[in-house]
TORLODO-55163 format. One record per atom (N, C-alpha, C): residue in three letters; z, y, x. Coordinates in steps of 0.02 Angstrom, whole numbers, plus 50000, padded with zeros to 5 digits. Example, Ala and Ser with C-alpha at 12.3 -4.5 7.8 and 13.67 -1.06 7.14 Angstrom:
<atoms>
ala503904971650660;ala503904977550615;ala503904983550660;ser503544988850642;ser503574994750684;ser503945000250645;
</atoms>
This chain:
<atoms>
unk495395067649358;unk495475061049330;unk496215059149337;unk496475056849281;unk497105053849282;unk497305047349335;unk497765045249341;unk497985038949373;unk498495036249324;unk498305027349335;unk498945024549290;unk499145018849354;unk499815016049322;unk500015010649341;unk499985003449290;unk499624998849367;unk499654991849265;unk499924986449352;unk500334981849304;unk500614975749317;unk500194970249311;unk500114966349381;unk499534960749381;unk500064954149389;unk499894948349378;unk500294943849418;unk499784942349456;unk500334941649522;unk500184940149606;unk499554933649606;unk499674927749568;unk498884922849566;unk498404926249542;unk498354931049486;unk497664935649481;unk497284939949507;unk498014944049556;unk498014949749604;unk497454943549668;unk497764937849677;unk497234936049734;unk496774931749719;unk496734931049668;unk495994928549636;unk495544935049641;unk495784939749616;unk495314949149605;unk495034948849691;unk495564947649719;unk495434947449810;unk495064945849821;unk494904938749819;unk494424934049811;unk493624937649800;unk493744941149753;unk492964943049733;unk493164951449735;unk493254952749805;unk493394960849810;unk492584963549808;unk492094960849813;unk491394964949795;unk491384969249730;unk492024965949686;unk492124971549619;unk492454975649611;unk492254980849608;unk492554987749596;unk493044986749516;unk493804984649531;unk494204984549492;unk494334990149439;unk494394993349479;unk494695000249432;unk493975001649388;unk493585001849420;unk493075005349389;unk492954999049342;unk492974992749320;unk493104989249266;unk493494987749229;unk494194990849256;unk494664993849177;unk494434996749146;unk494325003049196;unk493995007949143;unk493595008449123;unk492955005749124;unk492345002649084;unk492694997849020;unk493174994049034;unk493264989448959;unk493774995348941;unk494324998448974;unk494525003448913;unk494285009248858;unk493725011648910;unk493205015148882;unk492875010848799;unk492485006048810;unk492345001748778;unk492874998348722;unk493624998748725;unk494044996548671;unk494105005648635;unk494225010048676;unk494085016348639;unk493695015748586;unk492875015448619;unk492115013648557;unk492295013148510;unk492645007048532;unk492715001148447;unk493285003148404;unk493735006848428;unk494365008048401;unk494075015048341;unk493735020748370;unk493455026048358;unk492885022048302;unk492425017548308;unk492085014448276;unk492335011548205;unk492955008648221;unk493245007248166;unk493455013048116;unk494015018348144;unk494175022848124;unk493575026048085;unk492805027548089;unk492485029548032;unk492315026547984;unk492605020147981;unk492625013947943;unk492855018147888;unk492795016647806;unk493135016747747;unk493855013947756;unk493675008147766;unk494215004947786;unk494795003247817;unk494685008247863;unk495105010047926;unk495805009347917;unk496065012347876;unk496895012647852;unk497055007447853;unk496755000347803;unk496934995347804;unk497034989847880;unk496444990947906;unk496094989447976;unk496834988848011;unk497054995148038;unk497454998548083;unk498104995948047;unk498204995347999;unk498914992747983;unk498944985548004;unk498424982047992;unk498474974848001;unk498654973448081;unk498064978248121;unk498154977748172;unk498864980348230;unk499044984148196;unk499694987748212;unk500344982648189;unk500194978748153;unk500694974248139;unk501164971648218;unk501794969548194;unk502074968648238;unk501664958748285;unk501764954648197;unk501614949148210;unk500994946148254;unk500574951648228;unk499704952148266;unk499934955548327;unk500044958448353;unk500024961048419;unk500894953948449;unk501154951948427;unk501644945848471;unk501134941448491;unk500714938448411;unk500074933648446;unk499764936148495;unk499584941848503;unk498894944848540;unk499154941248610;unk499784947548615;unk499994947648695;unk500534942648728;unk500804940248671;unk501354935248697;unk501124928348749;unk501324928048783;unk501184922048837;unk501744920448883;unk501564914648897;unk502194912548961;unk502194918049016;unk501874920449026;unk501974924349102;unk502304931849093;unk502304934249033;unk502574939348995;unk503114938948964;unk503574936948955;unk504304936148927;unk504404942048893;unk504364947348897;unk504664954548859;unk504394952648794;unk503854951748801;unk503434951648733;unk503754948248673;unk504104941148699;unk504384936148639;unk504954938748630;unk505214945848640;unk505624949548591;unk505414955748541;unk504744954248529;unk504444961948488;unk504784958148424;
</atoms>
């Protein structure tokens, strides 16, 4: 099994604390698993080409991820 690194901010990191009865990791990777599905799901779509461009857009992914606590982002 691989290992990654992901960036939390420190109020979420001790909120997660808070409710350490949850097995973190193992619910990334249950919702990454699960954005795979849908991604793969789409892809047998007809449609797909169009799908993936929209979504690949620069503007759609600034909305997605841009937020105050993220600064990098409001330079895509």
């Amino acid at each position: 099994m691989t290992n990654i690194t992901l960036s939390i901010d420190d109020e979420v990191y001790g909120k997660m604390k808070k409710y350490s009865e949850i097995k973190w990791s193992e619910f990334v990777r249950k919702m990454i698993e699960k954005r795979i599905n849908e991604i793969e799901a789409i892809e047998e779509s007809p449609e797909s080409e169009s799908i993936f461009t929209m979504l690949a857009s620069q503007e759609v992914l600034k909305k997605e991820w841009d937020n105050e606590l993220d600064e990098r982002w409001n330079n895509v």
